[in-house]
VEXKOLNU-434680 format. One record per residue (C-alpha): residue in three letters; x, y, z. Coordinates in Angstrom, 1 decimal, padded with zeros to 4 digits. Each point is the difference from the previous one (the first is absolute). Last residue first. Layout:
! residues N
  res       x       y       z
  ALA       X       Y       Z
...
***
This chain:
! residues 215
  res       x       y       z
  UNK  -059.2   005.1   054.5
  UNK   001.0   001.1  -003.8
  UNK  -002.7  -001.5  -002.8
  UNK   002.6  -002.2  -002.3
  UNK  -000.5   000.6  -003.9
  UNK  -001.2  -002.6  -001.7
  UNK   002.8  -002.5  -001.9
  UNK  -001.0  -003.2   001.7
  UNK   003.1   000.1   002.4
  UNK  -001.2   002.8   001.0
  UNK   001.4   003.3  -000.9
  UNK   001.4   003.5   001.5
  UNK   000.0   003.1  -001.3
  UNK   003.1   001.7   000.0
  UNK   000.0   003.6   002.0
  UNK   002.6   002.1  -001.8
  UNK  -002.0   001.1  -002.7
  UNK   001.9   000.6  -003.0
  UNK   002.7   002.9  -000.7
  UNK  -000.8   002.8  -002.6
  UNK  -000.2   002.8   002.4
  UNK   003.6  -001.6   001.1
  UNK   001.4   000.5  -003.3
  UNK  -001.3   003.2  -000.6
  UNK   001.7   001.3   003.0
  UNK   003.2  -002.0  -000.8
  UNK   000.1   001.4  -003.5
  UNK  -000.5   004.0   001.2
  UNK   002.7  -000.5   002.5
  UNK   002.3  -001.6  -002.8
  UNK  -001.2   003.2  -002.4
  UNK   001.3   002.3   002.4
  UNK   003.1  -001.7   000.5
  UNK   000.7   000.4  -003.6
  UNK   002.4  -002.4  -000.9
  UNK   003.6  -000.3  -000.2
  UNK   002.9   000.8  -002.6
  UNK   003.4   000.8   001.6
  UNK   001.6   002.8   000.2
  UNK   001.3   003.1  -002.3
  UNK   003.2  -001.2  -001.2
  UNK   001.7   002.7  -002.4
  UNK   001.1  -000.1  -003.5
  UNK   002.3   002.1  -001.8
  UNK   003.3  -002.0   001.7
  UNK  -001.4  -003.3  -001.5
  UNK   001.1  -002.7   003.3
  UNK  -003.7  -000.8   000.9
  UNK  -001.5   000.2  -003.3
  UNK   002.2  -001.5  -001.8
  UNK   000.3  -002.8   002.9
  UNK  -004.0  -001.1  -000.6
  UNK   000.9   000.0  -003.7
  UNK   002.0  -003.1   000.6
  UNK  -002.2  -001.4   002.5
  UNK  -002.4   000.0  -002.2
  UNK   002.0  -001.5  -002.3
  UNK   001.1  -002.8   002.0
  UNK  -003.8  -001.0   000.8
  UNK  -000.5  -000.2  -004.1
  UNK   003.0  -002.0   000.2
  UNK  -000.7  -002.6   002.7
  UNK  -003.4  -000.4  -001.6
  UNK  -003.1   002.4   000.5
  UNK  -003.3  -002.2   001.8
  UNK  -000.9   002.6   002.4
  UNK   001.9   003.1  -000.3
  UNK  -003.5   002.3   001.3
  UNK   000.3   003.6  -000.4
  UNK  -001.9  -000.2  -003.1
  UNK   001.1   002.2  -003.4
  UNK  -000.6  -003.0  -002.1
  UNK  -003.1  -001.4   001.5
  UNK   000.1  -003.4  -000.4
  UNK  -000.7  -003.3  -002.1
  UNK   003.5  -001.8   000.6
  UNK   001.5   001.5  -003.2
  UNK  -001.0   003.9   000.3
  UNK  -003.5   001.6  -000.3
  UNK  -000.2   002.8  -001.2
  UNK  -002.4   003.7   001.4
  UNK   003.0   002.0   000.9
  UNK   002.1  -001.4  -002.7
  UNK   003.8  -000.5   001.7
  UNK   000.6  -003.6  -000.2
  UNK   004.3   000.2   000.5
  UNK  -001.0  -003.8   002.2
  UNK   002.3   001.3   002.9
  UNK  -000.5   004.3   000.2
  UNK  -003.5  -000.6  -001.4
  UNK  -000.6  -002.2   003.7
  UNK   001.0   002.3   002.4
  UNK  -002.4   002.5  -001.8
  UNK  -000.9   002.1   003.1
  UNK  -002.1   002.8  -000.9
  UNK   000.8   004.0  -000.9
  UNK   002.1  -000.3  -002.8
  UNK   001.1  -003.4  -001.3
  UNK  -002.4   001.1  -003.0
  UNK   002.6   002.3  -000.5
  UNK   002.4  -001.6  -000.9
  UNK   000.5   000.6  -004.0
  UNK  -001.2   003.5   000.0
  UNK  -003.2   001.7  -000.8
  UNK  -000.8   001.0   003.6
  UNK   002.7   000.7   001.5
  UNK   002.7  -003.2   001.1
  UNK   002.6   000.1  -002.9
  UNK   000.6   003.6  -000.1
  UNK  -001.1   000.6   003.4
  UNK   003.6  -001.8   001.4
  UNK   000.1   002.9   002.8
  UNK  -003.6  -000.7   001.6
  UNK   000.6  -003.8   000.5
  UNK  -001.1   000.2   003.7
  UNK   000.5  -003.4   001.3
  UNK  -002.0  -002.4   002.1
  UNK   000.2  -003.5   001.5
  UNK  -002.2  -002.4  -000.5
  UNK   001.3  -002.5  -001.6
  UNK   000.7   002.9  -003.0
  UNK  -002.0   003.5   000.0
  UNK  -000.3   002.7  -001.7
  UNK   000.1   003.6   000.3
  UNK   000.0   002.7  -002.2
  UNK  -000.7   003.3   001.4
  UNK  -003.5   002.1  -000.2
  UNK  -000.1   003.5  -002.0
  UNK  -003.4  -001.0  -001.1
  UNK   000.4  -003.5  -001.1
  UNK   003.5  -001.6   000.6
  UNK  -001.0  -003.5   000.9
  UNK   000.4   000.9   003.8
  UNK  -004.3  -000.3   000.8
  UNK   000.0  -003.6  -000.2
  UNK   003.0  -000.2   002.5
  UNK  -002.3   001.8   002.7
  UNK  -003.0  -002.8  -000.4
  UNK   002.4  -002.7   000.1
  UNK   001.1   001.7   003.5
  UNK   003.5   001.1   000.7
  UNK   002.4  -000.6   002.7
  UNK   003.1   001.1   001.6
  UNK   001.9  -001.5   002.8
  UNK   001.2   002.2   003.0
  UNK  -000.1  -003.0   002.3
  UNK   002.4  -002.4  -002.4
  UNK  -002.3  -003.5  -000.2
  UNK  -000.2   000.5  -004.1
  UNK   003.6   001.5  -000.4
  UNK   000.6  -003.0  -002.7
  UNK   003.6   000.8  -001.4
  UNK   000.1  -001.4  -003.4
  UNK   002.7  -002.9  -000.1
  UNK   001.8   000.2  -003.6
  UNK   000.0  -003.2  -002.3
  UNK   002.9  -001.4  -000.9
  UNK   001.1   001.0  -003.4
  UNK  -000.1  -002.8  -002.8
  UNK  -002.7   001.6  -002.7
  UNK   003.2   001.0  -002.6
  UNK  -000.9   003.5   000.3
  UNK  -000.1   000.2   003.7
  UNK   003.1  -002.4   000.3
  UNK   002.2   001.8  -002.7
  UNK  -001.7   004.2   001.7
  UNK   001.9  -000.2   003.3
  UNK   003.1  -000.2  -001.7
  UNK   000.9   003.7   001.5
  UNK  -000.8  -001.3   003.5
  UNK   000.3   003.4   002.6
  UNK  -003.4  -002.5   001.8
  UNK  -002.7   003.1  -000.1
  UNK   001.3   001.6  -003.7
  UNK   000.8  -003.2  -001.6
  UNK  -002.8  -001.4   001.3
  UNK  -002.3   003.0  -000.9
  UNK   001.7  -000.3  -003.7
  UNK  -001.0  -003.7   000.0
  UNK  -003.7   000.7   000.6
  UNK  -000.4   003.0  -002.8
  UNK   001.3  -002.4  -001.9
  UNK  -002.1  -002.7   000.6
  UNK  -002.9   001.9  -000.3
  UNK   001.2   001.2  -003.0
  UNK   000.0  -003.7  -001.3
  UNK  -003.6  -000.6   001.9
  UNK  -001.8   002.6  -001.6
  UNK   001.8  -000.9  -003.6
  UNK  -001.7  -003.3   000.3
  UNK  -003.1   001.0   001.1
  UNK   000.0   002.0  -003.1
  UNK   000.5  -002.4  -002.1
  UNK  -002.2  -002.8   001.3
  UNK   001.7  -003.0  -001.8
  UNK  -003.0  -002.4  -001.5
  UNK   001.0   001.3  -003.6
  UNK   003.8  -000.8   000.4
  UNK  -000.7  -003.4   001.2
  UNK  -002.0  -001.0  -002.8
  UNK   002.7   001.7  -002.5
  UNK   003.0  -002.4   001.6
  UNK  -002.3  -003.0  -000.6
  UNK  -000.5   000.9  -003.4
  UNK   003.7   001.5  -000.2
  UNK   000.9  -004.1   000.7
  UNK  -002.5  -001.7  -001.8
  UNK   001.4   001.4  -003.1
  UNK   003.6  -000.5   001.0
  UNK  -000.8  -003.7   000.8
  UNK  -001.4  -000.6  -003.7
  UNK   002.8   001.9  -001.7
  UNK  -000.9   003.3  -001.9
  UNK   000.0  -001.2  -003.8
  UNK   002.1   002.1  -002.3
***
C-alpha cells in the first residue's frame, strides 16, 4: 500500500528534526529540571512544584546577589583554572560569575564525564546555547564555553538562568563567590599600559604644515 503523500513528508520533516536534537543536552536539562523542582518542593513545602518546572511555565527564582556584602568572597580566573579536579583539586565552575564547588556531583563533572568541561572556567554561555566543545564554535560565531551571553535569545538567556538556580538551590552544591580578576595582573596591565603611552607634549604646526619653533 502506498504511504500517503502528506504522511511521507510528514516523518521526513519529523526525522530532520530528530537528527538536529542534541540528545544528551537534552536529558541534561530534563534532570536538571528535576533536580530543580524537587529543591522547590523542598525550599517552598510545594509538592506540585515539579508541573510548572517540567512544563517550562515556573517563574523564575531571584538569586540572592551578596556582591556589596563586606565579608564577600572572591576568586581569581587564574584560581578557578586550577579547580578542574586535577591532583586531588575540587570541582568548581562558574556561571555569570558567580562560583560553585561541584565536588559532590563528580560523576558527571570529573574528568571523563558529561560536564566537565564546565569545570574550572566560566561557560555562562554553554549553559544557554547547550554548545559544549571546548574548542566549537556555537551559532553566532563564538566561543562555546565563553563567559560572555552576548547575542543568546530570550530562551538561551532563560536557560542560563535556569541552571544558574540548580546550582544555587542543589543541597550538594555550595556557593563559593563570585568570579573576579586577578588584581595582580590589573596592576601589571596598567603599568604596561602607561610604559606604552605616547608623548605627552604635542607638536605644534603652522598653518603651512611645518612644525612651529616654540618662543
Amino acid at each position: 500500500m502506498a504511504i500517503p503523500v502528506w504522511l511521507a513528508t510528514s516523518l521526513g520533516v519529523s526525522g530532520v528534526l530528530l537528527a538536529r536534537v542534541d540528545y544528551n543536552y537534552f536529558f541534561m536539562k530534563f534532570f536538571r529540571n528535576l533536580a530543580r523542582s524537587k529543591a522547590r518542593a523542598r525550599l517552598h513545602d510545594n509538592k506540585y512544584a515539579m508541573i510548572p518546572v517540567m512544563l517550562g511555565i515556573e517563574e523564575p527564582i531571584k538569586i540572592k546577589d551578596d556582591i556589596d556584602a563586606e565579608d564577600r568572597m572572591t576568586i581569581t580566573r587564574e584560581q578557578l583554572e586550577e579547580m578542574d579536579g586535577f591532583d586531588g583539586a575540587p570541582l568548581y565552575l562558574s556561571i555569570k560569575g558567580r562560583v560553585y564547588d561541584v565536588t559532590a556531583g563528580s560523576k558527571f563533572y570529573a574528568e571523563g564525564n558529561e560536564y566537565h568541561d564546565w569545570t574550572g572556567k566560566d561557560a555562562s554561555r554553554s549553559f544557554g546555547t547547550g554548545c559544549r566543545n571546548v574548542d566549537g564554535i556555537d551559532r553566532t560565531g563564538m566561543d562555546c564555553l565563553s563567559e560572555s551571553l552576548e547575542g543568546l535569545t530570550d530562551s538561551e538567556l532563560r536557560e542560563v538562568d535556569r541552571w544558574l538556580e540548580l546550582y544555587e538551590m542543589h543541597d550538594k552544591y555550595t556557593f563559593v563567590g563570585h568570579l573576579v580578576d586577578d588584581p595582580v595582573n590589573e596592576i601589571l596591565e596598567s603599568i604596561e599600559s602607561s610604559d606604552e603611552t605616547p608623548e605627552t607634549e604635542e607638536k605644534e604646526i603652522d598653518m603651512d604644515g611645518q612644525q612651529a619653533i616654540p618662543a
